[in-house]
Backbone as JSON, one array per atom type, in Angstrom:
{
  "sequence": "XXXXXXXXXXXXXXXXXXXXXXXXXXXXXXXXXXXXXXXXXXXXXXXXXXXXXXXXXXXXXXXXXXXXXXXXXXXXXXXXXXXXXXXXXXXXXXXXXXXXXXXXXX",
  "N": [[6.55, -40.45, 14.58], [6.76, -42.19, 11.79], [7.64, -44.45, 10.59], [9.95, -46.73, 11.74], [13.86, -47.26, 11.61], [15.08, -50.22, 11.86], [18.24, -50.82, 11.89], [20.71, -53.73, 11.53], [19.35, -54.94, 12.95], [19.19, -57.87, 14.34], [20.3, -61.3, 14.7], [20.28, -61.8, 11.84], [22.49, -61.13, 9.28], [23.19, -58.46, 7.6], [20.41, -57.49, 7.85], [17.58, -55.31, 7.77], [15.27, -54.0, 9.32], [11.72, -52.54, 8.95], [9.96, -50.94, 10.71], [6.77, -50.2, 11.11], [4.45, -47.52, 12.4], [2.12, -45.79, 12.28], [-0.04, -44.7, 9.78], [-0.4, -45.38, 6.5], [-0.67, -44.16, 3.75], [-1.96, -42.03, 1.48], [-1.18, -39.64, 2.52], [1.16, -39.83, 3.94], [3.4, -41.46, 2.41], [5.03, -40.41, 0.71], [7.26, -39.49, 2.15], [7.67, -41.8, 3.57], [8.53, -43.52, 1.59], [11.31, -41.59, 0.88], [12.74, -42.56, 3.53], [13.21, -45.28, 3.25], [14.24, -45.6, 0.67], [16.65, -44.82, 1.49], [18.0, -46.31, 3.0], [18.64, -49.03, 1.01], [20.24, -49.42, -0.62], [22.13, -50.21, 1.28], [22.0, -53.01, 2.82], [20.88, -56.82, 2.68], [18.36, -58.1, 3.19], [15.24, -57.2, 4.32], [12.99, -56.66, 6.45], [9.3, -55.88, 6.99], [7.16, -54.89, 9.58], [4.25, -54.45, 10.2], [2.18, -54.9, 11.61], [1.31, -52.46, 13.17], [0.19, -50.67, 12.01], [-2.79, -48.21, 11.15], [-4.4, -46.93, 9.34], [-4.66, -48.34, 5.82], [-4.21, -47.34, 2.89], [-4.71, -47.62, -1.22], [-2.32, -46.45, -1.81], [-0.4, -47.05, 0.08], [-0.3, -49.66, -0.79], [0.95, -49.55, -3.24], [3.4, -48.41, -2.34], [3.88, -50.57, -1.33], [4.24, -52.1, -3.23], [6.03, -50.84, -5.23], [8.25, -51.22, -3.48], [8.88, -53.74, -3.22], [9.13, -54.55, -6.04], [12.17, -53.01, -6.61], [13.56, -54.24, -4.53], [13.77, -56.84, -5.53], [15.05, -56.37, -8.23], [17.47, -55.98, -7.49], [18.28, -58.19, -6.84], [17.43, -58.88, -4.16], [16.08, -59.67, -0.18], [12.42, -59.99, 0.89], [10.91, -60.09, 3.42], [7.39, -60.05, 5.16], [6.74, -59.23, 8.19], [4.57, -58.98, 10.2], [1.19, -58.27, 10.14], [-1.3, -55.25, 10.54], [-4.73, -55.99, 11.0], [-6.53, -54.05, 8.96], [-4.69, -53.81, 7.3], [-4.12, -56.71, 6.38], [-6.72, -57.27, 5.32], [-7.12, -55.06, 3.22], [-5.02, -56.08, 1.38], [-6.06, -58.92, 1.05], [-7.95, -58.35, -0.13], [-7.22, -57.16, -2.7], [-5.5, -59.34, -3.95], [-2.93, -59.7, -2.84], [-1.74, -61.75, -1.18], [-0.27, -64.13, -2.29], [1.52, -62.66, -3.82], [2.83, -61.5, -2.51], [3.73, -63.81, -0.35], [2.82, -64.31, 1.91], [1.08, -65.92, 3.4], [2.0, -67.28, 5.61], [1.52, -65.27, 7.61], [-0.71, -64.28, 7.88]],
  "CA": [[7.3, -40.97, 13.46], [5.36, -43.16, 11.07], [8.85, -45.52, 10.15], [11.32, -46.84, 12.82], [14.25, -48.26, 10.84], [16.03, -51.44, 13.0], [19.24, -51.79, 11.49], [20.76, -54.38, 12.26], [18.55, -55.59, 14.73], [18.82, -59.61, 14.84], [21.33, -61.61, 13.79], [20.68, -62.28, 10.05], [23.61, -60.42, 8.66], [22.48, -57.54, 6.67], [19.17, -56.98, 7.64], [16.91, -54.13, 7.66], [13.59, -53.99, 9.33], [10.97, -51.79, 8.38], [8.59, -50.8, 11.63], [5.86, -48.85, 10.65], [3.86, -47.45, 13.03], [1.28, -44.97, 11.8], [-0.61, -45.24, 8.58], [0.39, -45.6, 5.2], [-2.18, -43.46, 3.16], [-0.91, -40.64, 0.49], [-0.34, -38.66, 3.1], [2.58, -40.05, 4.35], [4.28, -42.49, 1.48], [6.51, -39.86, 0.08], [8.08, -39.49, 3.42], [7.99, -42.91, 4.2], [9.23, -43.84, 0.57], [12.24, -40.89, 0.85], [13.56, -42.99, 4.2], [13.08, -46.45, 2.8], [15.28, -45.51, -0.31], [18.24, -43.91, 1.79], [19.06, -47.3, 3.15], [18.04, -49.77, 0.2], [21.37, -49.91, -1.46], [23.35, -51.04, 2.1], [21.36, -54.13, 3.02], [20.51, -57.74, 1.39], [17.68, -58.67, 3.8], [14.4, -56.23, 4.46], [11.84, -57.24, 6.96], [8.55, -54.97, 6.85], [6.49, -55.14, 10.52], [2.83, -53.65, 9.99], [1.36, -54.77, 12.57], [0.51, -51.26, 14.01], [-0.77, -50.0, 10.83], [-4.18, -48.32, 11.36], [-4.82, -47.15, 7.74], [-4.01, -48.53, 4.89], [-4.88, -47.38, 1.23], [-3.84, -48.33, -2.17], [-0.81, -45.62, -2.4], [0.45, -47.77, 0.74], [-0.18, -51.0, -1.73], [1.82, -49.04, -4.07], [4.54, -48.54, -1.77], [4.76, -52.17, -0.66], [4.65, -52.96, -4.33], [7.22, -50.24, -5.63], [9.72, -51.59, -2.7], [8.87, -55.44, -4.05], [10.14, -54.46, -7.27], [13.29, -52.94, -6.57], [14.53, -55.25, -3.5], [13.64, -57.87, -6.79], [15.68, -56.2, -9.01], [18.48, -55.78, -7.07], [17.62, -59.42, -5.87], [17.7, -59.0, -2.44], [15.13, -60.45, 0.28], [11.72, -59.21, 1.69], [9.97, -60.21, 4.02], [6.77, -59.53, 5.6], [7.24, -60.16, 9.7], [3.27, -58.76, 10.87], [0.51, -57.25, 9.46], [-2.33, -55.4, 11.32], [-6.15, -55.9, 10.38], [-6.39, -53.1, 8.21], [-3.49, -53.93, 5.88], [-4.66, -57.5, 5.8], [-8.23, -57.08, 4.54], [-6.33, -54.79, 1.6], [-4.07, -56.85, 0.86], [-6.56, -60.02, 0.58], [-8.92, -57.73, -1.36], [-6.06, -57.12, -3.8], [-5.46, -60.33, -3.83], [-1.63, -59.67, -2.81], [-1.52, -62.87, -0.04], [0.27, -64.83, -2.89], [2.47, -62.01, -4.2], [4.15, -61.0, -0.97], [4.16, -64.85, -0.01], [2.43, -63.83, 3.36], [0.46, -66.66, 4.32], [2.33, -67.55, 7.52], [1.66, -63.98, 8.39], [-2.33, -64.1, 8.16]],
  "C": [[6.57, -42.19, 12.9], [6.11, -44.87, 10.7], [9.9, -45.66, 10.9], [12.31, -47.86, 11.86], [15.63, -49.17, 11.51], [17.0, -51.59, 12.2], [20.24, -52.57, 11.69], [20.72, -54.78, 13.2], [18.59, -57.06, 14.9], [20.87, -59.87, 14.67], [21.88, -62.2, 12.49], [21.88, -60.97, 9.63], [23.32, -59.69, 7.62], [20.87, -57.18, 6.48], [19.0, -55.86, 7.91], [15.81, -54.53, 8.52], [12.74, -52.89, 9.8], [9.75, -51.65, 9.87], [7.47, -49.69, 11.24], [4.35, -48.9, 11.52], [2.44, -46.52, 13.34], [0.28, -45.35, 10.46], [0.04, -45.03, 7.37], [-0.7, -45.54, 4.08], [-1.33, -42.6, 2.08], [-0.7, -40.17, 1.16], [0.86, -38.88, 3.73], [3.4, -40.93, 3.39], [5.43, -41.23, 1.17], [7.51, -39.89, 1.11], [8.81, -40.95, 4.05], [9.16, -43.83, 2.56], [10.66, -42.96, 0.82], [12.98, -42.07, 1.94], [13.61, -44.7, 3.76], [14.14, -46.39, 2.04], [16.83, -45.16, 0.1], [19.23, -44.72, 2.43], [18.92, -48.49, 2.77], [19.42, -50.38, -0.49], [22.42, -50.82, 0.02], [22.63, -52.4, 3.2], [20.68, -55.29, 2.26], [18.91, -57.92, 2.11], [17.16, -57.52, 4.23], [12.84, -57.03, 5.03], [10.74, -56.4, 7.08], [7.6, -55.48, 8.04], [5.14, -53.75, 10.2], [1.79, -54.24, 10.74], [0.68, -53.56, 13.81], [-0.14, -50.63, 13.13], [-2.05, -49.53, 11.06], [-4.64, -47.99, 10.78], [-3.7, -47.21, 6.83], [-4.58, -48.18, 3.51], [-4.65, -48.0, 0.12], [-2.55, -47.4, -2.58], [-0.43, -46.47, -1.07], [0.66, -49.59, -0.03], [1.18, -50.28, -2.73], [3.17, -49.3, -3.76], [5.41, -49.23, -1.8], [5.32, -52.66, -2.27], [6.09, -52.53, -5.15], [8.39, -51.03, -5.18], [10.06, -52.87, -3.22], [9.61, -55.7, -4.72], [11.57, -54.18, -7.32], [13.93, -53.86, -5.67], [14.7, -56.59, -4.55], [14.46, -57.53, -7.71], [17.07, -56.24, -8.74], [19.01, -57.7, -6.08], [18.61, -59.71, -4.51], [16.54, -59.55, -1.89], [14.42, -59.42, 0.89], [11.0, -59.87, 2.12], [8.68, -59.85, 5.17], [6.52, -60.17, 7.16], [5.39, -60.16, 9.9], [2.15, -57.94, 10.16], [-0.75, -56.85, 10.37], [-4.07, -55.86, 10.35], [-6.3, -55.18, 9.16], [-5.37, -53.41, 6.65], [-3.72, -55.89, 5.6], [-5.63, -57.7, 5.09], [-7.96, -56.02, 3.15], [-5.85, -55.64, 1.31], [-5.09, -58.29, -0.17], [-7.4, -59.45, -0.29], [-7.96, -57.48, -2.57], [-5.7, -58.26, -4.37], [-3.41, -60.48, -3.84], [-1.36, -61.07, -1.83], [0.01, -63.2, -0.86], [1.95, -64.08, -3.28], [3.41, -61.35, -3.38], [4.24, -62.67, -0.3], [4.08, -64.45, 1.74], [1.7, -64.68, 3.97], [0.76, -67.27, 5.39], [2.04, -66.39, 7.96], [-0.12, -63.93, 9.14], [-2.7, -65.03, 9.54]]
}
């Protein structure tokens, strides 16, 4: 399974968090997008752990960015808990650091 989804796993009150433990390439986003969306509307708080990540492309940039937008529209919170190698060195090549507000993560 490529997405383990913790809900309410701590004790912030209404979180989500996002484990993702496979890669995040085209070949898996639709799948991983379909379970993302199915519990988007019943949570304010969405933590995303990618620290097992072992590829990342730009349809997994996509992803992160698609989800960005809507948890933004709906203004709710996201944050990014871990990221592995792989999805850092995208990210900074993208120059996303700023736009996911990830520099405690690096």
């Amino acid at each position: 399974m490529a997405l383990k989804i913790e809900e309410n796993s701590s004790k912030t009150e209404g979180l989500c968090r996002f484990v993702f433990d496979e890669d995040l390439t085209i070949y898996a986003i639709e799948t991983l997008k379909q379970e993302m969306a199915r519990v988007i509307d019943a949570y304010t708080h969405f933590e995303l752990d990618l620290a097992s990540v072992e590829e990342f492309d730009s349809s997994g940039i996509q992803l992160l960015l698609g989800f960005q937008r809507e948890i933004k529209r709906q203004n709710k919170e996201l944050n990014l808990a871990a990221m592995s190698a792989p999805v850092t060195k995208l990210m900074k090549m993208y120059g996303l650091v700023e736009c996911f507000d990830i520099g405690e993560v690096l």
